[in-house]
N, C-alpha and C positions, 0 to 999 in steps of 0.2 A: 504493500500500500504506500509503504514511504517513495521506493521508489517511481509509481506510478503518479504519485505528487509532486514528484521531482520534474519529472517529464513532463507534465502537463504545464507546471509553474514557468518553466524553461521555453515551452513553446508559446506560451502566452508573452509570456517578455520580449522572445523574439521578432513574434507578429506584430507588436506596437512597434517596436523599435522601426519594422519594416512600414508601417502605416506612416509614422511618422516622417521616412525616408519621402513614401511618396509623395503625402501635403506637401511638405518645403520645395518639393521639385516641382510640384504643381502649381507651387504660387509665386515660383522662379518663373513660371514657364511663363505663366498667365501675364506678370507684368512686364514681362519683356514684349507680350505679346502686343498687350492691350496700348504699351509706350508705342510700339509699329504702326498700329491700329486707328490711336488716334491721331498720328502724325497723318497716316495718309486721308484721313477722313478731313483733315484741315487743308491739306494740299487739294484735294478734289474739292470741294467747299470754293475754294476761292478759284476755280475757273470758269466760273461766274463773273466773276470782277474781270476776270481777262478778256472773257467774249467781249463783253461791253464797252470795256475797252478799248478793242480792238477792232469792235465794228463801228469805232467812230474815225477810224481810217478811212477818208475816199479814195475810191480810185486801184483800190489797194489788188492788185493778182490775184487770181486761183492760187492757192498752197495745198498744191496735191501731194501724194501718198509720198514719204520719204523711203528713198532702198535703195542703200548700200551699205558693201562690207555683209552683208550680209542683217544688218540692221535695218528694222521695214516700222514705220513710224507712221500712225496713219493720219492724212489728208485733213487739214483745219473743218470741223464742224460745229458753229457755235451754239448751234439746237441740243447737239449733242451734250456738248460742255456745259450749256445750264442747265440741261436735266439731272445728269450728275452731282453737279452742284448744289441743287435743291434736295436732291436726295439724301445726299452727305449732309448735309442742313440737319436735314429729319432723322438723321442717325444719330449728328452730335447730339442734339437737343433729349433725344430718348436714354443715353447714354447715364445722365442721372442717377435715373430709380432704377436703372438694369443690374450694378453690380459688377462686380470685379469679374474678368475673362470677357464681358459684351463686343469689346472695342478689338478685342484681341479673336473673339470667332470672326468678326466683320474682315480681319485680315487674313485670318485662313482660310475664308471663302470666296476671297475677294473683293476688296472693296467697292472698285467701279461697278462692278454686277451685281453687288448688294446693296449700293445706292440707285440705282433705277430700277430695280426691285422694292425700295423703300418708297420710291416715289410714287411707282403704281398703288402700293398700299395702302399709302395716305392716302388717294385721291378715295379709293373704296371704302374710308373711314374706319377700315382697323387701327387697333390701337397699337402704336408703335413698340408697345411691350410684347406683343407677341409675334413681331415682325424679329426681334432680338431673339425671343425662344428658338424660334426657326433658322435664325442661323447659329448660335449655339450650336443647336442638336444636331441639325448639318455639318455643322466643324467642330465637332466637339474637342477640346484640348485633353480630354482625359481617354479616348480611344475607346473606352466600355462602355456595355451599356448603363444609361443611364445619364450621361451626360458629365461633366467636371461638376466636381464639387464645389465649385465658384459661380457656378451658372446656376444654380439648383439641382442641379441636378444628383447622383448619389455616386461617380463614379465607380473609381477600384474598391472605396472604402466602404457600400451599400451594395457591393455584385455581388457575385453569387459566389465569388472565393472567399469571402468574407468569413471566416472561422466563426461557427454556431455556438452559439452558448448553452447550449444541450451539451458540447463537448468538450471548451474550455472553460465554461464552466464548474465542471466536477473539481477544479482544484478550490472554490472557493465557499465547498460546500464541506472540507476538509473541518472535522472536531463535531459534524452532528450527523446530517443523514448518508455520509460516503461511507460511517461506519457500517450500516446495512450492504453496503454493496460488497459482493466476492472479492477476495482479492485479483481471482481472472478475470472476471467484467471489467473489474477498474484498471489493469493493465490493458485487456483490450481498448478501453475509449481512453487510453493515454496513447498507444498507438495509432489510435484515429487521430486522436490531436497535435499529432504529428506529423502525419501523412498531409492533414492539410496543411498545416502550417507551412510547412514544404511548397505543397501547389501554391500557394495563394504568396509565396515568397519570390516563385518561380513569375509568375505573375506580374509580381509587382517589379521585380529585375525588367523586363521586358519594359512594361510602358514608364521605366523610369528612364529606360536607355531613349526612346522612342521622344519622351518630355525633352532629353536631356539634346537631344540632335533638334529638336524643332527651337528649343531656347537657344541654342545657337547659332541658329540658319536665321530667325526674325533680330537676332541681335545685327549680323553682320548683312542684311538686308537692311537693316534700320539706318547703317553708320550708313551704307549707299546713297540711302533716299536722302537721307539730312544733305550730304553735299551736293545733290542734284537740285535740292529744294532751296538751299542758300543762292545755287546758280540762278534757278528761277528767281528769284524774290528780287537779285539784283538785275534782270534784264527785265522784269515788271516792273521796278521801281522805276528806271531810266524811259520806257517806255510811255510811262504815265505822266514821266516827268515833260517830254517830247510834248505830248499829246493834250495835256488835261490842263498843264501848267505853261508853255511855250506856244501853245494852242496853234500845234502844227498837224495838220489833222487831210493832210493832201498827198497821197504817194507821190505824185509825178515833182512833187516839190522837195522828196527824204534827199539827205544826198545818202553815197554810195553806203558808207558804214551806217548810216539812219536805216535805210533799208534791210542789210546785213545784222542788224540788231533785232527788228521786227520780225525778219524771216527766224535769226534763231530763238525768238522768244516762241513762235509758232512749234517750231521744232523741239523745244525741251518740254511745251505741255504736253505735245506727242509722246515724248518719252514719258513724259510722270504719269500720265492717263496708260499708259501699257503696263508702268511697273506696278500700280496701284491696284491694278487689273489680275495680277498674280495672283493664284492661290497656293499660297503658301504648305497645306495641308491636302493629302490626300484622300478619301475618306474610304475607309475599308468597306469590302461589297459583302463581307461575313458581319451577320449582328453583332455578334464578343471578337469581331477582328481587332487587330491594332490598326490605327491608321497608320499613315506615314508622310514623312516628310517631301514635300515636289521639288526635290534637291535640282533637277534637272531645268525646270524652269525657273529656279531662284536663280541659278547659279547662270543661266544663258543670260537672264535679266539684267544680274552687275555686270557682264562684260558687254552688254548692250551698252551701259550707263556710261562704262569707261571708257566705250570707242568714243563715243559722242561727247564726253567731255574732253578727252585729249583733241577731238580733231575738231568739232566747232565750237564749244565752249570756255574755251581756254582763255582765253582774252575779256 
């Protein structure tokens, strides 16, 4: 009996210690995520102010689809850009009463396509809070079901590996009614409660590795976007300054680098409307899958960002 107290006490400690492993990785994950999240939701937000902007340009070209290098940027659309804009609007605004993780599923599901999907939703008078459920659970940061335990949801810590207290239990029932139990019964569910402890370790190993690769792909995506968004901010700024404040608002009148500035102001909300576009997370096609990381389109993404800041952004 002592010994089947020992093993059960032992696997209980373990399982916390492992629980506990997860939280902090989860809420590692979440704030790096929802820091991504809300960066790009303020960047798409303000390409509203750019359309408008920019549609007080007369006279001003076609700026069709950018591609080269193998970098494809798509075509100026200012309908486009304030739908977006208005959607990200309804996202920040919702962002509130959502809760830790919101801002951060908005970026594993994409933000561009989850702001014109917010937008249609507002217009049909759902509540913005359930527009956030839906992408939660769509991108879930905790991979199981149930959703991250930041979202509401009950992830690793409420699944079904979740050690029963029918089983860890019995050690804390240890000086009154385990005395009734055989000392074989209580060896065997010391063994059960070890067995699980096992799985459900085994378990949590996996979507901590999984946490631990997506907190590191939305970090090194993050530094990306901030230095693309700095670029932006100053080729908006000078832009507005040209236009709004110089009140030069005539193409045939830009000289060459005025021109040259405009075109690549056009060209870097291409880019940040593509990057913001990413979904950062995969989402597994099994219900208890692990999701996974879209290493592949992160990683095309930054070297998208880097060709175009070395070769037209530079200056």
């Amino acid at each position: 009996m002592k010994d089947a107290k020992d093993t059960i006490e032992v696997a209980q400690y373990r399982h916390k210690k492992n629980e506990q492993r997860f939280k902090e990785t989860e809420e590692e994950t979440n704030q790096a995520m929802d820091k991504l999240g809300r960066l790009e939701l303020e960047i798409t937000k303000s390409f509203g102010d750019f359309a408008d902007l920019f549609e007080k340009i007369k006279n001003r070209p076609t700026f069709k689809e950018y591609s080269k290098g193998g970098v494809v940027l798509p075509k100026y659309n200012g309908e486009k850009l304030k739908e977006v804009s208005v959607g990200a609007g309804i996202l920040l605004g919702g962002l509130g009463g959502a809760g830790a993780g919101a801002a951060g599923a908005f970026a594993a599901s994409g933000v561009t396509t989850t702001a014109v999907m917010a937008l249609g939703t507002a217009s049909t008078g759902t509540a913005i809070s359930s527009l956030t459920g839906v992408a939660a659970t769509n991108a879930t940061l905790a991979a199981l079901g149930g959703g991250s335990i930041a979202t509401g949801g009950g992830g690793m810590a409420l699944g079904t590996t979740i050690l029963g207290a029918s089983t860890l239990g019995v050690g804390l029932l240890v000086g009154g009614i385990i005395f009734n139990v055989t000392g074989g019964k209580l060896s065997e569910k010391a063994d059960e409660a070890w067995e699980q402890m096992e799985e459900a370790e085994g378990k949590i190993n996996e979507i901590c590795a999984y946490l631990g690769e997506l907190c590191a792909a939305s970090e090194k995506y993050y530094e990306c976007l901030y230095k693309v968004n700095n670029m932006y901010q100053f080729y908006l700024f000078n832009l507005r300054q040209m236009v709004e404040v110089q009140g030069n608002c005539d193409w045939n009148d830009f000289t060459p680098r005025e021109k040259m500035m405009a075109e690549n102001t056009v060209l870097i909300v291409g880019l940040l409307y593509n990057m913001c576009k990413v979904e950062l997370v995969k989402k597994s096609t099994q219900e208890n899958g692990i999701n996974s990381v879209n290493t592949k389109a992160i990683d095309s993404s930054i070297d998208n960002a880097n060709v175009m800041m070395k070769e037209k952004f530079h200056s």
